[in-house]
DSSP file (Angstrom, degrees, kcal/mol; ACC not computed):
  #  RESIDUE AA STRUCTURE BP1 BP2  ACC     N-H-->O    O-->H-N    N-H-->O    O-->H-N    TCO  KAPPA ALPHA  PHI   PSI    X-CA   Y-CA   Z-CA
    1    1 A X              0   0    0      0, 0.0     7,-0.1     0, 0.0     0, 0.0   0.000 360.0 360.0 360.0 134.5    0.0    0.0    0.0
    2    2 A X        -     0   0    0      5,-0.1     3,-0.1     1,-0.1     0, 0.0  -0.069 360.0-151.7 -51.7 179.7    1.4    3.8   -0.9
    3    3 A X  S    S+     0   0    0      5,-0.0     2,-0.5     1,-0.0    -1,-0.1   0.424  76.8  92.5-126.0 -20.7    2.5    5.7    2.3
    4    4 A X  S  > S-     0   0    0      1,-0.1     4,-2.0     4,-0.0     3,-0.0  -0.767  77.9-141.3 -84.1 128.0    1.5    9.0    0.4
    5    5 A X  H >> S+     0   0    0     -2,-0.5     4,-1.5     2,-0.3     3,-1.2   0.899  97.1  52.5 -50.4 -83.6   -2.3    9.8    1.4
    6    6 A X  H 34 S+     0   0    0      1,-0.3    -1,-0.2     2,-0.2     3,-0.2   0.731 109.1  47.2 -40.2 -77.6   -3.1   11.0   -2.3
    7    7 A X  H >> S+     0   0    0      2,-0.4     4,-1.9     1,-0.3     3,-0.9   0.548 101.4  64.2 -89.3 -43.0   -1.8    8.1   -3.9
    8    8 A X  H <X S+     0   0    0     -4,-2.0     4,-2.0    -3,-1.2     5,-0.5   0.996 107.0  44.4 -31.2 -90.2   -3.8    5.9   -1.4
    9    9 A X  H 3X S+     0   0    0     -4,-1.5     4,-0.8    -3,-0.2    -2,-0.4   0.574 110.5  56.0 -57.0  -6.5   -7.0    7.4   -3.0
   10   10 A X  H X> S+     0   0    0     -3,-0.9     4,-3.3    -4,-0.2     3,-1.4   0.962 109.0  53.7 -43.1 -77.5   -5.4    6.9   -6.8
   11   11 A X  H 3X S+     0   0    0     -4,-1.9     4,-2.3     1,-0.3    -2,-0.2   0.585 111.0  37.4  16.1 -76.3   -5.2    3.6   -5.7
   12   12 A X  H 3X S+     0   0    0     -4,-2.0     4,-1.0     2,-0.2    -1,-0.3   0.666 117.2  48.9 -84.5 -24.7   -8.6    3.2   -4.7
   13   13 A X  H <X S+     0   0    0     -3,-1.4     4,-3.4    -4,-0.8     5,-0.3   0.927 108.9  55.3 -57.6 -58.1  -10.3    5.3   -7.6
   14   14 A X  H  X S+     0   0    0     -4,-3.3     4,-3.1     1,-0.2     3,-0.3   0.947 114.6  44.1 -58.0 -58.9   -8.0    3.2  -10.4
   15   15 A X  H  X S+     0   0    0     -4,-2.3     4,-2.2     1,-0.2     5,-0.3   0.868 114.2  44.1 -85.7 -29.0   -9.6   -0.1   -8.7
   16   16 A X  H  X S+     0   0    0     -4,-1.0     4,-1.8     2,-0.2    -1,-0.2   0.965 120.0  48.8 -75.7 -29.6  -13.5    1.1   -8.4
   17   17 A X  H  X S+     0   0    0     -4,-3.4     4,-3.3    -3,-0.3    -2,-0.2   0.865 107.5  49.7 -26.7 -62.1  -12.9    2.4  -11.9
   18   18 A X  H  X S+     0   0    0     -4,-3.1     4,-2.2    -5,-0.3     5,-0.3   0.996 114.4  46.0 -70.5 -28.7  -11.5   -0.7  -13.1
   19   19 A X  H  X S+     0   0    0     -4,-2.2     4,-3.4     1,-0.3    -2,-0.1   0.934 109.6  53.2 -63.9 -38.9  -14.5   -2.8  -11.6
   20   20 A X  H  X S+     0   0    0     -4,-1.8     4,-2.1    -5,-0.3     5,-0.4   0.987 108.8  56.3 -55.9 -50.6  -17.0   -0.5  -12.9
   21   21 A X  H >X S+     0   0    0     -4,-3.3     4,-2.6     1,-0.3     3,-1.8   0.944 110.3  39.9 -57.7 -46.9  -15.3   -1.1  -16.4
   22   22 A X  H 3X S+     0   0    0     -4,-2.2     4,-1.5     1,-0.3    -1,-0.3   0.734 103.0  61.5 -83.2 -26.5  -15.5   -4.3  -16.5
   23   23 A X  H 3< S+     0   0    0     -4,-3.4     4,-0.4    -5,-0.3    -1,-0.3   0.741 110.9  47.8 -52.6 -28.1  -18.8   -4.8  -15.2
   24   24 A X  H X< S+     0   0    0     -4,-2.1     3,-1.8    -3,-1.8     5,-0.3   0.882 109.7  61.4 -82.6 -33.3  -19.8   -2.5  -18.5
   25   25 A X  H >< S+     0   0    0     -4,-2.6     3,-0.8    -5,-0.4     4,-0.3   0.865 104.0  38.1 -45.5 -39.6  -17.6   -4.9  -20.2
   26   26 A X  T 3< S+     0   0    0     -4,-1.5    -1,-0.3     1,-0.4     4,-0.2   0.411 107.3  64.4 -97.8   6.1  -19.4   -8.3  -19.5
   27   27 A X  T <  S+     0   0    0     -3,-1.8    -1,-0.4    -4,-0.4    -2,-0.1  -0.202 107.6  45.2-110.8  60.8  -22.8   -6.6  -20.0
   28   28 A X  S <  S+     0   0    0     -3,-0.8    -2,-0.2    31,-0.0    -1,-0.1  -0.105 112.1  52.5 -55.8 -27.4  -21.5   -6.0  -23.9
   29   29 A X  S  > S+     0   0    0     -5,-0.3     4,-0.6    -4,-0.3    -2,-0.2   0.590 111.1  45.9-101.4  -9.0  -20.4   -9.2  -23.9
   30   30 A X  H  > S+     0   0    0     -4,-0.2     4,-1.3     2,-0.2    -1,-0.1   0.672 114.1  41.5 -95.7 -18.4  -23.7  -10.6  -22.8
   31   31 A X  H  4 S+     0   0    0      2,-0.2     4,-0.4     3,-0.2    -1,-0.2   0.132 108.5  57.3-126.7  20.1  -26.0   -8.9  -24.8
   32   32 A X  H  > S+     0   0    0      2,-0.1     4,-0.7    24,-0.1     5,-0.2   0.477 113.7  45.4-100.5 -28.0  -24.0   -9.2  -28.1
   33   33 A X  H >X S+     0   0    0     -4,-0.6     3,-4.0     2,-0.2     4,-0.9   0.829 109.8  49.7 -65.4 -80.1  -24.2  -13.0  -27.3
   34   34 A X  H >X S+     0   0    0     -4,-1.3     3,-2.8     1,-0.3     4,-2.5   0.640 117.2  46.0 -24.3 -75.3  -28.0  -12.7  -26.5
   35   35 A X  H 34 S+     0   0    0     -4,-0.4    -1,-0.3     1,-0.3    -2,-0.2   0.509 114.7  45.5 -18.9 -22.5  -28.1  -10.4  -30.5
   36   36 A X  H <X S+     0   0    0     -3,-4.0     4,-0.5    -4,-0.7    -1,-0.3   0.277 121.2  39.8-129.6  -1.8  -26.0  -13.1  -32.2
   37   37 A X  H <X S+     0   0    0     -3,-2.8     4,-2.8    -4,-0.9    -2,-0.2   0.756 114.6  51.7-116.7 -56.1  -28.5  -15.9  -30.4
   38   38 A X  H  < S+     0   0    0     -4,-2.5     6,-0.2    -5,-0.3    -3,-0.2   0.969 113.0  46.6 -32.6 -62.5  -31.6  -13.9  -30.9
   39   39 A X  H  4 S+     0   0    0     -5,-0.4     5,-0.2     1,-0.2    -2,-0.2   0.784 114.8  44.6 -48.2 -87.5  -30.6  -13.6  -34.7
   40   40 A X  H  < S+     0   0    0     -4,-0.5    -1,-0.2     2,-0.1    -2,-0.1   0.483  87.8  91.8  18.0 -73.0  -29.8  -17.3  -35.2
   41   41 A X    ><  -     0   0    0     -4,-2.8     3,-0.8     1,-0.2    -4,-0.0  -0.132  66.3-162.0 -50.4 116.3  -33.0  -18.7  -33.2
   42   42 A X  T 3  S+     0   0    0      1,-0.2    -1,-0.2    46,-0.0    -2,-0.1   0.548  85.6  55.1 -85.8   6.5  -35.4  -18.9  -36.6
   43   43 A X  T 3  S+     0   0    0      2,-0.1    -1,-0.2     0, 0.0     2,-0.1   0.017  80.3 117.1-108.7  31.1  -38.7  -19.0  -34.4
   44   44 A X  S <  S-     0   0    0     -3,-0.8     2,-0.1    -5,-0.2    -6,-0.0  -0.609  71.6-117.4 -85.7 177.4  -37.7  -15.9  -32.7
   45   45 A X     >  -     0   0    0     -2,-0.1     4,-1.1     1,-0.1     3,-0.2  -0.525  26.1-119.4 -84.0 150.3  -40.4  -12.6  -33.5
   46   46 A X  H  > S+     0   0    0      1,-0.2     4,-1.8     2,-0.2     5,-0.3   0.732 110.1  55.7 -62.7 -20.3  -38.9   -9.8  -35.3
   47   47 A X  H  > S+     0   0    0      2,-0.2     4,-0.8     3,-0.1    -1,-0.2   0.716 103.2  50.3 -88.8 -18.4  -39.4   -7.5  -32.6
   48   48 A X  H  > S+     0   0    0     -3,-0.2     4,-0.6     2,-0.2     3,-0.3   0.999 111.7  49.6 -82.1 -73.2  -37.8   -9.4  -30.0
   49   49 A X  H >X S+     0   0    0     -4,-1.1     4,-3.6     2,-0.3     3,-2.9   0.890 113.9  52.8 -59.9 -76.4  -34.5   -9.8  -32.6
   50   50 A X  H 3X S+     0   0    0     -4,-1.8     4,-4.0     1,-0.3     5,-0.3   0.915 109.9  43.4  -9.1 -67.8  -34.9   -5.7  -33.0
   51   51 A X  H 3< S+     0   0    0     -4,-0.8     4,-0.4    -5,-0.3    -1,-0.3   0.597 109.5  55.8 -86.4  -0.9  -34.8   -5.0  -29.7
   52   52 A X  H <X S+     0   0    0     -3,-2.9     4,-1.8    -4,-0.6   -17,-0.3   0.454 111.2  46.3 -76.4 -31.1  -31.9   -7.5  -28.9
   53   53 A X  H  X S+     0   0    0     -4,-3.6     4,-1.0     2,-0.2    -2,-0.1   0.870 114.3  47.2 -89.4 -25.9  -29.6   -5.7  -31.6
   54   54 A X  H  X S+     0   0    0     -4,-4.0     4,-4.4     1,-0.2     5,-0.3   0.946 110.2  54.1 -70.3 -30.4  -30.5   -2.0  -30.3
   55   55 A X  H  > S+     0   0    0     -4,-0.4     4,-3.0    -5,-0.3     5,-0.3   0.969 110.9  42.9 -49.5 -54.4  -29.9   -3.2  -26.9
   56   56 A X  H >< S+     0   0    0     -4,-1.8     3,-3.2     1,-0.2     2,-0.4   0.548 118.9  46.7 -51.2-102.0  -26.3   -4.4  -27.9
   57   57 A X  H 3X S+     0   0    0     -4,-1.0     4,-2.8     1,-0.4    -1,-0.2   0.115 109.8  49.5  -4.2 -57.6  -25.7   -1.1  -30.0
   58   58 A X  H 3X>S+     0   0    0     -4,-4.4     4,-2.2    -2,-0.4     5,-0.5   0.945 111.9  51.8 -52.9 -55.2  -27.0    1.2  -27.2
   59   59 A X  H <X5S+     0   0    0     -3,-3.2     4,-2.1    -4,-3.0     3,-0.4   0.960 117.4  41.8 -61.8 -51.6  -24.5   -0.9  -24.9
   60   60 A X  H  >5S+     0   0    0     -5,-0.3     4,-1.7     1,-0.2    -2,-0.2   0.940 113.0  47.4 -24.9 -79.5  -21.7   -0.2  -27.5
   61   61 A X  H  X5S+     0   0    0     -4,-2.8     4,-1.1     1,-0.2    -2,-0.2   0.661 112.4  48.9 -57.0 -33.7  -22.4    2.9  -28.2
   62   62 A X  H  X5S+     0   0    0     -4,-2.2     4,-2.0    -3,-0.4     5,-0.3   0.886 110.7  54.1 -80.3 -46.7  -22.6    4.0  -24.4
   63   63 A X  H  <XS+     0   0    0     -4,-2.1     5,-2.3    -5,-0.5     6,-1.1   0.881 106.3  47.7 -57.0 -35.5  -19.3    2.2  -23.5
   64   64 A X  H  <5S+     0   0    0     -4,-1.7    -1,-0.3     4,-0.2    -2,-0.2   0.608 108.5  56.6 -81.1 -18.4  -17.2    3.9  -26.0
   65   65 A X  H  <5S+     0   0    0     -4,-1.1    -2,-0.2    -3,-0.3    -1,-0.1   0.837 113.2  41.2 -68.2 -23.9  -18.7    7.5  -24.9
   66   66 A X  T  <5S-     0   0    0     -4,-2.0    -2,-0.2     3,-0.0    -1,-0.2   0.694 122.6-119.0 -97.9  -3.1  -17.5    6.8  -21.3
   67   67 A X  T   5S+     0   0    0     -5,-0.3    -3,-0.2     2,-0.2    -4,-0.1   0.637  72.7 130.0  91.2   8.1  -14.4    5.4  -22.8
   68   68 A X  S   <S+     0   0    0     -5,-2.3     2,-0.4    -6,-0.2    -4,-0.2   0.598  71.7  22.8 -60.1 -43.1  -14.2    2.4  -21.9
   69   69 A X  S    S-     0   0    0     -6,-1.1    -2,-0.2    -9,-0.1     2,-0.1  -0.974  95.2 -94.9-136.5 179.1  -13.6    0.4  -25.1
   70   70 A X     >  -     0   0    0     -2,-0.4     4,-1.8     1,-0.1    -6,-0.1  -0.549  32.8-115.8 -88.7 138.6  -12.0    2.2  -28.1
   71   71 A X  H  > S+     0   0    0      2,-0.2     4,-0.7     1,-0.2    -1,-0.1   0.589 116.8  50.9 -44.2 -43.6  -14.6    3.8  -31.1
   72   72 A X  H  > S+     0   0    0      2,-0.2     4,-4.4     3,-0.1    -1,-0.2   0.802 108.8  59.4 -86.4 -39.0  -13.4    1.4  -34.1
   73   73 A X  H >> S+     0   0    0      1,-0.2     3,-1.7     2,-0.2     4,-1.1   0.835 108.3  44.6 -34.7 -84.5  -14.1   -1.6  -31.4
   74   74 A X  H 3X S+     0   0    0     -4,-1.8     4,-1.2     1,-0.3     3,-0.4   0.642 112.6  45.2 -22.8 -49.9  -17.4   -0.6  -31.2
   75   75 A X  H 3X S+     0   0    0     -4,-0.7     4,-1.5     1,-0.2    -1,-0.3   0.805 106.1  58.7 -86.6 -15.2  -18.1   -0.2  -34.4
   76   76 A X  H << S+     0   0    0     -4,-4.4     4,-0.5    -3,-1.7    -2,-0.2   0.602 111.7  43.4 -64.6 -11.0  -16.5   -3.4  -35.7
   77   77 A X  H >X>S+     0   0    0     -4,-1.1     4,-1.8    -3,-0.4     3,-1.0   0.768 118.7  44.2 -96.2 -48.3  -19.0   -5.7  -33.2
   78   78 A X  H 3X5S+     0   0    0     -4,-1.2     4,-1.0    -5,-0.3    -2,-0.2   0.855 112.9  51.3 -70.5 -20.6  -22.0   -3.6  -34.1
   79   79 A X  H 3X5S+     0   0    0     -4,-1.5     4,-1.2     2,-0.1    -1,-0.3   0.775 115.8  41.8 -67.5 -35.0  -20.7   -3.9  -37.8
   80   80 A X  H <>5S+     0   0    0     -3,-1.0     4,-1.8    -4,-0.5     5,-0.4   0.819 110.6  57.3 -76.2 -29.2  -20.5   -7.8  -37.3
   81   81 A X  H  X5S+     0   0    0     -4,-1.8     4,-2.1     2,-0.3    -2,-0.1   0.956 110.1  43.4 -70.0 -64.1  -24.0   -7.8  -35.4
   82   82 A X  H  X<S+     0   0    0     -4,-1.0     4,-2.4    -5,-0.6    -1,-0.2   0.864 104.9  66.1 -67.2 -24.0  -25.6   -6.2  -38.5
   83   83 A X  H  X S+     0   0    0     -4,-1.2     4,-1.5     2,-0.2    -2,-0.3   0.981 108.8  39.7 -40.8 -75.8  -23.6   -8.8  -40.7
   84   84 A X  H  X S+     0   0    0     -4,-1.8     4,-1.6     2,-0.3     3,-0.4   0.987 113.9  53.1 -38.4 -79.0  -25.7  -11.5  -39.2
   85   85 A X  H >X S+     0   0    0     -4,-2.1     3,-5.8    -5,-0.4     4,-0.7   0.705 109.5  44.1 -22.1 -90.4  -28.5   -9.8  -39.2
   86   86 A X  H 3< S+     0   0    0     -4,-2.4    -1,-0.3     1,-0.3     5,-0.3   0.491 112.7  55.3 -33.3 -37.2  -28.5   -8.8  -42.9
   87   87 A X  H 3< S+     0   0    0     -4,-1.5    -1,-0.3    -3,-0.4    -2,-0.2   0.373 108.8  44.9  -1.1 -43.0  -27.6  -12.2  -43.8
   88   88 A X  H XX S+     0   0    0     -3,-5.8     4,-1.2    -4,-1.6     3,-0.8   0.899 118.0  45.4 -89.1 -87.7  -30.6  -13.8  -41.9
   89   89 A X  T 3< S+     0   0    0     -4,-0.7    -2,-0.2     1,-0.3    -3,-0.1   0.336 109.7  51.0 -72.0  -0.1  -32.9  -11.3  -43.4
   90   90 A X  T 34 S+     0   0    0     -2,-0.6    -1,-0.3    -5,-0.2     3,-0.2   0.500 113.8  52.0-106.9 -42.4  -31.4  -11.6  -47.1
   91   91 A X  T <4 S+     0   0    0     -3,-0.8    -2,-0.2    -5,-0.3    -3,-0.1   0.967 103.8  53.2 -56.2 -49.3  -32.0  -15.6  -46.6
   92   92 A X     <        0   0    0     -4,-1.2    -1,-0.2     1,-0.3    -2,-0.1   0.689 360.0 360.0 -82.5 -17.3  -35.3  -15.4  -45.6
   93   93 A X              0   0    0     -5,-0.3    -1,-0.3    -3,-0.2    -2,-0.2   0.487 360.0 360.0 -98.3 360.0  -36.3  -13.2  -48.8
């Protein structure tokens, strides 16, 4: 542990920081699986699949504003997310 008082509270910021981050992390990672599972499932409703891909996005989009993952990340899973998608929705016509 630091001995300097200031550094103590870096310390303790950098670690409720990192926990927070990574809590945003695994709820990106949970609800791009749920998106990519949603898509897949062929008896799923369209509105349910809709509302599974904005959810990832929104979780994307919110994580890279607080900075938390990097701007091209983000848009390469939400670019793969919509890959699937279109893909499903170009089979089915």
């Amino acid at each position: 542990m630091p001995n300097i008082k200031s550094v103590a509270k870096d310390v303790k910021r950098s670690h409720l920081r990192h926990l927070r981050n990574q809590a945003t992390k695994s709820q990106i990672k949970t609800l791009t699986k749920k998106a990519r599972t949603t898509i897949a499932d062929a008896s799923a409703a369209p509105e349910q699949v809709t509302a599974s891909v904005s959810n990832a996005f929104a979780s994307l989009d919110k994580a890279w504003k607080r900075g938390i993952i990097h701007k091209n990340v983000a848009n390469r899973r939400k670019s793969r997310i919509a890959k699937r998608l279109n893909a499903l929705s170009t089979a089915k016509a």
